[in-house]
mmCIF file of the N, C-alpha and C atoms, coordinates in Angstrom:
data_MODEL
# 
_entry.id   MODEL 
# 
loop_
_atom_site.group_PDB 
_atom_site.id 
_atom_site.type_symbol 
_atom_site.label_atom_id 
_atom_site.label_alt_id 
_atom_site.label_comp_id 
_atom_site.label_asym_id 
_atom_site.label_entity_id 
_atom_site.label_seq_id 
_atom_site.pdbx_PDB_ins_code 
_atom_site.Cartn_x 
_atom_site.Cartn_y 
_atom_site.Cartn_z 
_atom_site.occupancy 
_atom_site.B_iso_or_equiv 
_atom_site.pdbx_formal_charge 
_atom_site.auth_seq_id 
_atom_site.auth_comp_id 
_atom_site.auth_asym_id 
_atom_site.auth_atom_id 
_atom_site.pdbx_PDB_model_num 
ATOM 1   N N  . UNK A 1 1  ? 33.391 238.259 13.904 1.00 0.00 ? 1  UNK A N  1 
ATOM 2   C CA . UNK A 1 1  ? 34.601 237.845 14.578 1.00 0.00 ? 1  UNK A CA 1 
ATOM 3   C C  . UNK A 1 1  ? 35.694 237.670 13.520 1.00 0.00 ? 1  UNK A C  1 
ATOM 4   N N  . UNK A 1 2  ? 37.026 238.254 14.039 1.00 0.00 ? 2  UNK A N  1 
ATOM 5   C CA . UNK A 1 2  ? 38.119 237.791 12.988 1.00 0.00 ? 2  UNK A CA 1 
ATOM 6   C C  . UNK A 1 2  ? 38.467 236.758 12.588 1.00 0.00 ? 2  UNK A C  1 
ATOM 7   N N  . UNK A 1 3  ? 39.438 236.655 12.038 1.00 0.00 ? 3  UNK A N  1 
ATOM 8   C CA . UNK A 1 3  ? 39.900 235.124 11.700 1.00 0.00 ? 3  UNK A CA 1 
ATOM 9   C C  . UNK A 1 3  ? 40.657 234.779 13.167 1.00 0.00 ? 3  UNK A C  1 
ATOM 10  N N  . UNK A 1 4  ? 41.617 236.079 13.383 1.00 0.00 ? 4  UNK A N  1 
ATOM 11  C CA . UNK A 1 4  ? 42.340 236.214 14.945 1.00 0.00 ? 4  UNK A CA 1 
ATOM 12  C C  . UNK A 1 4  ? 41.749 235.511 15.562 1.00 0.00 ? 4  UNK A C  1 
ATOM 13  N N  . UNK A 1 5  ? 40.713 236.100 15.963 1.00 0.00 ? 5  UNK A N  1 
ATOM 14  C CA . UNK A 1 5  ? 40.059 236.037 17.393 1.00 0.00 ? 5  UNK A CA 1 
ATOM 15  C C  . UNK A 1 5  ? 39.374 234.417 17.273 1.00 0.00 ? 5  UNK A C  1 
ATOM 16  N N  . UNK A 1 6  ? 38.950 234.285 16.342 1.00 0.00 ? 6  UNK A N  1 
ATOM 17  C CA . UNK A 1 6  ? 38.491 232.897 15.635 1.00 0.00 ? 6  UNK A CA 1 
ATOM 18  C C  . UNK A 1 6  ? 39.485 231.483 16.280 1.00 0.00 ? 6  UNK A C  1 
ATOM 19  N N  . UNK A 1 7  ? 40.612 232.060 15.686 1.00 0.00 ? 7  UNK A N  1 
ATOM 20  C CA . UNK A 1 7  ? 42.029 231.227 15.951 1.00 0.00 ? 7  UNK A CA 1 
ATOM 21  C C  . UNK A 1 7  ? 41.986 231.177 17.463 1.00 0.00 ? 7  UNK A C  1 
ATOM 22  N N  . UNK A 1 8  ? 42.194 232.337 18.245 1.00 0.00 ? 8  UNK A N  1 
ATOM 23  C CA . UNK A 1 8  ? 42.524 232.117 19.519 1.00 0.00 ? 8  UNK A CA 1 
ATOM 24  C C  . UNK A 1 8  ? 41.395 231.361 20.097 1.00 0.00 ? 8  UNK A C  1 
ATOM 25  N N  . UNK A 1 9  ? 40.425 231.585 19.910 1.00 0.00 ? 9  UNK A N  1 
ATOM 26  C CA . UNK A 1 9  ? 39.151 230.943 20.676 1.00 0.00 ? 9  UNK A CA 1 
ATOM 27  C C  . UNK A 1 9  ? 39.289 229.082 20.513 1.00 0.00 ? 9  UNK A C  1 
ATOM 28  N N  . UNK A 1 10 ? 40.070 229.039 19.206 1.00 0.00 ? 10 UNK A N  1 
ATOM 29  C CA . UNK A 1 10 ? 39.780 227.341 18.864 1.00 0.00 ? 10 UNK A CA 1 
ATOM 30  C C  . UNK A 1 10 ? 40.852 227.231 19.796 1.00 0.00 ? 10 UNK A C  1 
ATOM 31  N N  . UNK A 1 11 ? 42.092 227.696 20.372 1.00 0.00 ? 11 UNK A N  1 
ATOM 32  C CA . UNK A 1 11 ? 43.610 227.163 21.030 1.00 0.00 ? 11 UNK A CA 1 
ATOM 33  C C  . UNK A 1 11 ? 42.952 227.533 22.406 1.00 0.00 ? 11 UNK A C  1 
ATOM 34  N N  . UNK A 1 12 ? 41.944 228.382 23.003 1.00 0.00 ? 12 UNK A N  1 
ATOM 35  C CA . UNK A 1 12 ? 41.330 227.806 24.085 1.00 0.00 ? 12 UNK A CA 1 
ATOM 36  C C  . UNK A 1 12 ? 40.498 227.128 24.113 1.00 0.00 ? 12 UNK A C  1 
ATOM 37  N N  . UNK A 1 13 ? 39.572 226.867 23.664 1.00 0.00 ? 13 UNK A N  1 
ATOM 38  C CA . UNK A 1 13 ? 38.706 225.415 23.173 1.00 0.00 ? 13 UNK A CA 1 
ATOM 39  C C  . UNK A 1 13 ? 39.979 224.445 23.674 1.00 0.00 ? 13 UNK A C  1 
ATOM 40  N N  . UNK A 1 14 ? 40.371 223.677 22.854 1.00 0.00 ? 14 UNK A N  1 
ATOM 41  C CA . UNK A 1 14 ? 41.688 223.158 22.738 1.00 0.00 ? 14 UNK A CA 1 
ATOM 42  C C  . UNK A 1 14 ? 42.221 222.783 23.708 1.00 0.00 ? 14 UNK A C  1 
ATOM 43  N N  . UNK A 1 15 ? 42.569 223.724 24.344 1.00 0.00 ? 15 UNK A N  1 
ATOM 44  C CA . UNK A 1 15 ? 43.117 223.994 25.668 1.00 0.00 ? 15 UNK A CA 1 
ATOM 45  C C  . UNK A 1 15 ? 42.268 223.479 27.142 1.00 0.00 ? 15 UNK A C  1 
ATOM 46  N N  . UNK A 1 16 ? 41.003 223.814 26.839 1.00 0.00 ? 16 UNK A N  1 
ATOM 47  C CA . UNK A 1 16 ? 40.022 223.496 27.875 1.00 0.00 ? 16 UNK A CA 1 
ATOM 48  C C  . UNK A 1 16 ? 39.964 221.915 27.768 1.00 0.00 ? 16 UNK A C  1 
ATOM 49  N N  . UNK A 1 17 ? 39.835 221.324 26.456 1.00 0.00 ? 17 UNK A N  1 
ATOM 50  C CA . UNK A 1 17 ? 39.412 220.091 26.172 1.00 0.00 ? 17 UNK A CA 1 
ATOM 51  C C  . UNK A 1 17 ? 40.344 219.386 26.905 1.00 0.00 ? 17 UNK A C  1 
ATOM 52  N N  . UNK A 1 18 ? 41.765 219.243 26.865 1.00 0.00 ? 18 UNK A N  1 
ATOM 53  C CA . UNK A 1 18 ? 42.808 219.017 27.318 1.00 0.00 ? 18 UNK A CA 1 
ATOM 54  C C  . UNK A 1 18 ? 42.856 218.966 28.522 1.00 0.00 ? 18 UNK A C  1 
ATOM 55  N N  . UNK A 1 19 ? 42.318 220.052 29.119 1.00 0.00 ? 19 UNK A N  1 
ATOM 56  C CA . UNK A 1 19 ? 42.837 220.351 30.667 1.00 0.00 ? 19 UNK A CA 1 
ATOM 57  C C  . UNK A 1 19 ? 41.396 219.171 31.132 1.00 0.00 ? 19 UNK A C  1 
ATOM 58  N N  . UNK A 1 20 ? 40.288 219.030 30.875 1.00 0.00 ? 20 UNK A N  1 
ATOM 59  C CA . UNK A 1 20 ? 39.213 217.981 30.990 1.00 0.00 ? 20 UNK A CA 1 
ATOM 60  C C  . UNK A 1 20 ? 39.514 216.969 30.663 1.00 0.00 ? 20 UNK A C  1 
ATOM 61  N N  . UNK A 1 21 ? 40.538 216.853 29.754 1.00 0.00 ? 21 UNK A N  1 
ATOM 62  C CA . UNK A 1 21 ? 40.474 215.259 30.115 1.00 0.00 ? 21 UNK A CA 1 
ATOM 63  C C  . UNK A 1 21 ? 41.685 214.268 30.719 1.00 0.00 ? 21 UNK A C  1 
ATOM 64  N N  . UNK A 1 22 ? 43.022 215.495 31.450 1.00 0.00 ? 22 UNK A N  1 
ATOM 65  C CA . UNK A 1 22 ? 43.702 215.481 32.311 1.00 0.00 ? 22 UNK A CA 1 
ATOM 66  C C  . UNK A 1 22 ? 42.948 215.018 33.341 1.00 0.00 ? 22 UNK A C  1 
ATOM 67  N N  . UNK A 1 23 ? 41.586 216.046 33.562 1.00 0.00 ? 23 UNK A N  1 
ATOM 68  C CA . UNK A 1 23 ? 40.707 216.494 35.292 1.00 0.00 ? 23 UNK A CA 1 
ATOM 69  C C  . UNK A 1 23 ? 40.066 214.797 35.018 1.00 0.00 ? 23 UNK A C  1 
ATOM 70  N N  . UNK A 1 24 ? 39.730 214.194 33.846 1.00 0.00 ? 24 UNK A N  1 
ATOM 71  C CA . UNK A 1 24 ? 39.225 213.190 34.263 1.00 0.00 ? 24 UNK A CA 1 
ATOM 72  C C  . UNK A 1 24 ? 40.048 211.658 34.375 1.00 0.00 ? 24 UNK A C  1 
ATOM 73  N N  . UNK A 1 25 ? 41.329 211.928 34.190 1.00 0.00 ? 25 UNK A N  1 
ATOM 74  C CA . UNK A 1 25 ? 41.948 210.676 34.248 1.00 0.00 ? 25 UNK A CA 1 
ATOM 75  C C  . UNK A 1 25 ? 42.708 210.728 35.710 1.00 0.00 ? 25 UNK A C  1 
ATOM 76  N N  . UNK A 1 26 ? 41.628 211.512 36.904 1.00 0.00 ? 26 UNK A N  1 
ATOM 77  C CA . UNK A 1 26 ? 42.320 211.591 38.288 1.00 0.00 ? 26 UNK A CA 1 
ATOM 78  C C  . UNK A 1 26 ? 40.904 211.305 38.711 1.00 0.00 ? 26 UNK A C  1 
ATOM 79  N N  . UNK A 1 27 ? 40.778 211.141 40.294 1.00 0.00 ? 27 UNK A N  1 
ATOM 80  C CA . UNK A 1 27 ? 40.101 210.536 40.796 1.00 0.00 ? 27 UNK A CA 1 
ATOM 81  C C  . UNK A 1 27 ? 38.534 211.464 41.106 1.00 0.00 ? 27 UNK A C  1 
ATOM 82  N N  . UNK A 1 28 ? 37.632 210.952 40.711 1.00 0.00 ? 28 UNK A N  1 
ATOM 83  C CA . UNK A 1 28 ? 37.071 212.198 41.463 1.00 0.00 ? 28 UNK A CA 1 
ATOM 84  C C  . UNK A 1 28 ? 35.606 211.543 41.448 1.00 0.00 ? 28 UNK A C  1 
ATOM 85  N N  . UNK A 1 29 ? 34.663 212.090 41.918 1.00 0.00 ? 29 UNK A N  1 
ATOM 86  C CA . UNK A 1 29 ? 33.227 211.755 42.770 1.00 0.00 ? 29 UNK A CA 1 
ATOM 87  C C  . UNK A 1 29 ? 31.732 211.496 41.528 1.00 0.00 ? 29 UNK A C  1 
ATOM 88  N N  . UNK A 1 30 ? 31.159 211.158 41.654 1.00 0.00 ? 30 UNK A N  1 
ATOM 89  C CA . UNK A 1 30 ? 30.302 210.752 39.938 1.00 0.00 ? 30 UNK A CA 1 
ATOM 90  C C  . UNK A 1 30 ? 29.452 211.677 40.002 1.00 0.00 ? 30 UNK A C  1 
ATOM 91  N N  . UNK A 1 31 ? 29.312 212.817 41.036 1.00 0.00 ? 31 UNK A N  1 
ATOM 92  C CA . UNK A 1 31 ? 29.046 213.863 40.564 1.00 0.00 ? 31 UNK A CA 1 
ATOM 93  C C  . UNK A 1 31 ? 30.172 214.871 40.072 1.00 0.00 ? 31 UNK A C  1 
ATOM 94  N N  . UNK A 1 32 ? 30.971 214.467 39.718 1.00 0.00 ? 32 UNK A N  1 
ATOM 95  C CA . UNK A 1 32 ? 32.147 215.712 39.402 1.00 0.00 ? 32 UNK A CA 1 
ATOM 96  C C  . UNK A 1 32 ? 32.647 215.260 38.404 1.00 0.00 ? 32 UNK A C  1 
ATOM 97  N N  . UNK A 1 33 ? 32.393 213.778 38.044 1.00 0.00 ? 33 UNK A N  1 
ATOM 98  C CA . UNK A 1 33 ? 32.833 213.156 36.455 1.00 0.00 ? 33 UNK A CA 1 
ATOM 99  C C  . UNK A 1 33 ? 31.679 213.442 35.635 1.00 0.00 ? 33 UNK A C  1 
ATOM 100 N N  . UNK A 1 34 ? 30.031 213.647 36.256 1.00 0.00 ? 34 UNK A N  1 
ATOM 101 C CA . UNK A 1 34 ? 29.110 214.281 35.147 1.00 0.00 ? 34 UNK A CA 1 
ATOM 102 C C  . UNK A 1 34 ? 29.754 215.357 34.575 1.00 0.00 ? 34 UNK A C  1 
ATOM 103 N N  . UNK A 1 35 ? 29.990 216.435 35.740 1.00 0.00 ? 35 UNK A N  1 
ATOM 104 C CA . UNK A 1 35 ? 29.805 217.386 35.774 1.00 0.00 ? 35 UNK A CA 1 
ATOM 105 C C  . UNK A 1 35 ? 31.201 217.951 34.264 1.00 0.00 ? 35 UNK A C  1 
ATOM 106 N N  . UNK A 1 36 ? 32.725 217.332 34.573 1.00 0.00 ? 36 UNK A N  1 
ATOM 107 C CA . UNK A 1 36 ? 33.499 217.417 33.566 1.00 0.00 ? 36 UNK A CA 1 
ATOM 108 C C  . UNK A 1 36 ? 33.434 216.685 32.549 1.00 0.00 ? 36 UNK A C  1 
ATOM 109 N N  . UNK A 1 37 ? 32.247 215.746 32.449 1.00 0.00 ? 37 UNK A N  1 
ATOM 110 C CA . UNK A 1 37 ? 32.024 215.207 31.068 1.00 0.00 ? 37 UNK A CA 1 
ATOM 111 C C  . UNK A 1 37 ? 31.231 216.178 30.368 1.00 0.00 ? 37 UNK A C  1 
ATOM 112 N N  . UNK A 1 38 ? 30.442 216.567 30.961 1.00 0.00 ? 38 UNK A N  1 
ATOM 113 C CA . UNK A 1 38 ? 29.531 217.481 30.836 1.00 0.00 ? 38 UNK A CA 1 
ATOM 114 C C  . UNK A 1 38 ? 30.229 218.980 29.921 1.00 0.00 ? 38 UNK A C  1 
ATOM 115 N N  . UNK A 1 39 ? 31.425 219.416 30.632 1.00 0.00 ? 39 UNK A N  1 
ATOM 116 C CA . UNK A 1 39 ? 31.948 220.885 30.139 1.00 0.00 ? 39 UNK A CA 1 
ATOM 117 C C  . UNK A 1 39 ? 33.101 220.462 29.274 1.00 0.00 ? 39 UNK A C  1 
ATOM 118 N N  . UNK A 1 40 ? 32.970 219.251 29.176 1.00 0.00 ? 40 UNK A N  1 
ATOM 119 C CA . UNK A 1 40 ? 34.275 218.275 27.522 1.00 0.00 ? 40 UNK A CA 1 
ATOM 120 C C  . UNK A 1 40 ? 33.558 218.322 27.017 1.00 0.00 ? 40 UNK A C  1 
ATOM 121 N N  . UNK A 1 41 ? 32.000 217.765 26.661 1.00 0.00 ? 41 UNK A N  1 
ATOM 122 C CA . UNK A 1 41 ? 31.229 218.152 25.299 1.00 0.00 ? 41 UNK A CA 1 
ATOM 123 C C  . UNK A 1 41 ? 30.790 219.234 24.968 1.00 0.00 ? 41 UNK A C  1 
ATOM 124 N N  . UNK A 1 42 ? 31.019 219.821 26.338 1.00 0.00 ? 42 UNK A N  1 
ATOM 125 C CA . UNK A 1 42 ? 30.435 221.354 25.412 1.00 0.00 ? 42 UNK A CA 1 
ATOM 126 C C  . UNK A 1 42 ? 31.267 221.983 24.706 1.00 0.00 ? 42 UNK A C  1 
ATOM 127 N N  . UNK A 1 43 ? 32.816 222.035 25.231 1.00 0.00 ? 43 UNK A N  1 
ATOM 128 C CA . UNK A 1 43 ? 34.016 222.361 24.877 1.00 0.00 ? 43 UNK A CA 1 
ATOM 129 C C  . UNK A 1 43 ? 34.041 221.608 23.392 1.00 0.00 ? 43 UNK A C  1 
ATOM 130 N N  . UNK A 1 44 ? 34.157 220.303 22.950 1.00 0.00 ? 44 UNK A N  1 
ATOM 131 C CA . UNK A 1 44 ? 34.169 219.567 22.003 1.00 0.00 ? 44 UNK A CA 1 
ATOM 132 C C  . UNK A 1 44 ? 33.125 219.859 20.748 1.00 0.00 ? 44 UNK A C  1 
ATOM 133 N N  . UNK A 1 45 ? 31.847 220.295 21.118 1.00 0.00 ? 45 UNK A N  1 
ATOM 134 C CA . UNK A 1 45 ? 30.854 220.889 20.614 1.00 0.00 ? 45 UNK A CA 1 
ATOM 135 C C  . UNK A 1 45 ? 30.984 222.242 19.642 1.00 0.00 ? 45 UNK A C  1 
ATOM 136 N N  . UNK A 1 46 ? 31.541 222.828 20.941 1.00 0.00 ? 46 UNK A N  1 
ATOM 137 C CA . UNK A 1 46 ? 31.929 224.564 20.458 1.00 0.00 ? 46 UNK A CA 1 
ATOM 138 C C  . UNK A 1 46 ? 32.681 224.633 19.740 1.00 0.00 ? 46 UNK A C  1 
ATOM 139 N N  . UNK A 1 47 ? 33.893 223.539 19.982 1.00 0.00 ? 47 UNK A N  1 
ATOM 140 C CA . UNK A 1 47 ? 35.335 223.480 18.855 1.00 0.00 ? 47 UNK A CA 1 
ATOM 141 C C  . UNK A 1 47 ? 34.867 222.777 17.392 1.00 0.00 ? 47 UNK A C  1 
ATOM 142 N N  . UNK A 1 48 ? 33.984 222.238 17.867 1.00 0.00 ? 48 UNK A N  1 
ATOM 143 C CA . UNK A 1 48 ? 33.547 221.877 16.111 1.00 0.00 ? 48 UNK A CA 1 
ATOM 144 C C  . UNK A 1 48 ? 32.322 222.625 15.574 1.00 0.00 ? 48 UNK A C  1 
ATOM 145 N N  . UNK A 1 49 ? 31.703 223.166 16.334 1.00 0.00 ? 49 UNK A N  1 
ATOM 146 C CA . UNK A 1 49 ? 30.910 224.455 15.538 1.00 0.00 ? 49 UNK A CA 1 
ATOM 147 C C  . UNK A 1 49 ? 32.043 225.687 14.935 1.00 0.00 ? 49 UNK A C  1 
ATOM 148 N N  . UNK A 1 50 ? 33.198 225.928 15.459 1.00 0.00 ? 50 UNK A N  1 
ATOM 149 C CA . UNK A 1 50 ? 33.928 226.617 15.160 1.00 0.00 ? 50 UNK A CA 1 
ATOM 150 C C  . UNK A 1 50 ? 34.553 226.450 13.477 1.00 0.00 ? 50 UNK A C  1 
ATOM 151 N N  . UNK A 1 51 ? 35.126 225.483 13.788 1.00 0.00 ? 51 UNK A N  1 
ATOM 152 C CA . UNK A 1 51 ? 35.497 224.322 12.531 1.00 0.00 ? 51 UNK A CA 1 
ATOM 153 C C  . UNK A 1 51 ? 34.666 224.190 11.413 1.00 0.00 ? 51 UNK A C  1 
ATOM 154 N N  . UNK A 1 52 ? 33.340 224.272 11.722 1.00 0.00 ? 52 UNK A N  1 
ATOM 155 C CA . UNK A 1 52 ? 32.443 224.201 10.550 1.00 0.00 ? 52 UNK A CA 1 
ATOM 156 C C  . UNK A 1 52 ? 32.117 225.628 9.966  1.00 0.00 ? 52 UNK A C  1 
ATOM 157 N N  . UNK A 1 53 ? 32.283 226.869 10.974 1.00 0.00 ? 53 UNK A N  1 
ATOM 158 C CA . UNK A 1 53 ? 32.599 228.228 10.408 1.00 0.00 ? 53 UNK A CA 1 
ATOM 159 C C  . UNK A 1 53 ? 33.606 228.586 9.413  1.00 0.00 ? 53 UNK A C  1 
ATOM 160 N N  . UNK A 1 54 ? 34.579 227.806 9.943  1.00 0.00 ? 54 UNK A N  1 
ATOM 161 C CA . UNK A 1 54 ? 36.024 228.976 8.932  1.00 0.00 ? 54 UNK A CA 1 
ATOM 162 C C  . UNK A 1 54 ? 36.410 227.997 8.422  1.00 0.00 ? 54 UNK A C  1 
ATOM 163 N N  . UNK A 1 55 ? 36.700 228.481 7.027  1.00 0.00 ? 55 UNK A N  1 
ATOM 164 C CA . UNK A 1 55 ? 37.280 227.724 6.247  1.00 0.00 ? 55 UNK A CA 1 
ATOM 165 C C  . UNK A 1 55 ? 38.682 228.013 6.209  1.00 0.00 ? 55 UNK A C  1 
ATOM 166 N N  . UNK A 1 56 ? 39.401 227.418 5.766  1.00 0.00 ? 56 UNK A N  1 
ATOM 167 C CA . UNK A 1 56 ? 40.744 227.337 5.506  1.00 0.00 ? 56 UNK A CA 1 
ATOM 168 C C  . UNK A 1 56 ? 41.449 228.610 4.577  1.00 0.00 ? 56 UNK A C  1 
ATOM 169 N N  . UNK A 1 57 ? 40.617 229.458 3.959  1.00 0.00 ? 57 UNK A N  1 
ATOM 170 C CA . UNK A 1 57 ? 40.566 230.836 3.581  1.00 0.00 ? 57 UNK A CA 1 
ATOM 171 C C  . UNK A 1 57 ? 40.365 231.780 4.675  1.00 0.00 ? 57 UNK A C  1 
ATOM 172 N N  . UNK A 1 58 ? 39.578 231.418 5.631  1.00 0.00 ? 58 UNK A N  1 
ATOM 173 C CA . UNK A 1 58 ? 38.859 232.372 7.246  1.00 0.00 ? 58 UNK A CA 1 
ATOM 174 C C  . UNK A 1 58 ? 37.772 232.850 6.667  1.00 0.00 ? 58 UNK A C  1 
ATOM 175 N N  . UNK A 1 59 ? 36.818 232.434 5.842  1.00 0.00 ? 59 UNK A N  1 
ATOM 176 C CA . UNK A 1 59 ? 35.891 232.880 5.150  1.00 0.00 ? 59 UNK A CA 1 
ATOM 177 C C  . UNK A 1 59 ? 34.621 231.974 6.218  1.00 0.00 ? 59 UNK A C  1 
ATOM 178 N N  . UNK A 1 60 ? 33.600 232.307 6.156  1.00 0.00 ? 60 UNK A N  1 
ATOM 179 C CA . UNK A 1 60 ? 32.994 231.619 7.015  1.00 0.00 ? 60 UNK A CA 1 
ATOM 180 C C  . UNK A 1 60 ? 32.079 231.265 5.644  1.00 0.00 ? 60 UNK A C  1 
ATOM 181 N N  . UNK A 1 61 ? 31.885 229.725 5.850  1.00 0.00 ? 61 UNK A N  1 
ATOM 182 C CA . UNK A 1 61 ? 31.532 228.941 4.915  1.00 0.00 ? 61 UNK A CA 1 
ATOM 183 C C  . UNK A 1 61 ? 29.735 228.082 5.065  1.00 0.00 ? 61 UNK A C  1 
ATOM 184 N N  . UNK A 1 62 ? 29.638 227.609 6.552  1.00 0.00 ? 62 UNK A N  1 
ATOM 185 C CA . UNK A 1 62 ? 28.629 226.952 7.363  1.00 0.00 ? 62 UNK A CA 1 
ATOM 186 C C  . UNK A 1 62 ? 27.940 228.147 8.196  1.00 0.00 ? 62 UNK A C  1 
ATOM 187 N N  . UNK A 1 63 ? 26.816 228.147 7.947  1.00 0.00 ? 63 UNK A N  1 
ATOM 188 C CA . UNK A 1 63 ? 25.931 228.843 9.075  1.00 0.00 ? 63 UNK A CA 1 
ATOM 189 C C  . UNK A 1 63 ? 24.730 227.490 9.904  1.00 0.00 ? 63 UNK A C  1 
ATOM 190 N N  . UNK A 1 64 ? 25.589 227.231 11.396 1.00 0.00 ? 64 UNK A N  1 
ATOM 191 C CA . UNK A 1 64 ? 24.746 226.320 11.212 1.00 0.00 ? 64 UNK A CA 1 
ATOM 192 C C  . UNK A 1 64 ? 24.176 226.641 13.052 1.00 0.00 ? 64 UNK A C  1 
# 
């Protein structure tokens, strides 16, 4: 993967995280607050496995 594509993937990460935790500061059913707690850590997860890939060169640094 590029550094590009790298980049864009973290500003939707990002983006998702955001829009989850908009979805959870509205009302909603405790199966539907698992369920978006649930796709915020994965989102949160993915964005920092990302983070631990590229370094600040775009060199991928962590294989983890």
């Amino acid at each position: 993967m590029t550094l590009r594509m790298e980049t864009a993937e973290q500003f939707a990460r990002q983006m998702n995280i955001a829009k989850y935790q908009r979805i959870l500061a509205t009302h909603l059913t405790a199966e539907e607050r698992r369920f978006v707690k649930r796709r915020l850590a994965e989102e949160q997860a993915a964005l920092l496995q990302l983070a631990w890939n590229i370094a600040p060169e775009g060199q991928a640094t962590h294989a983890v």
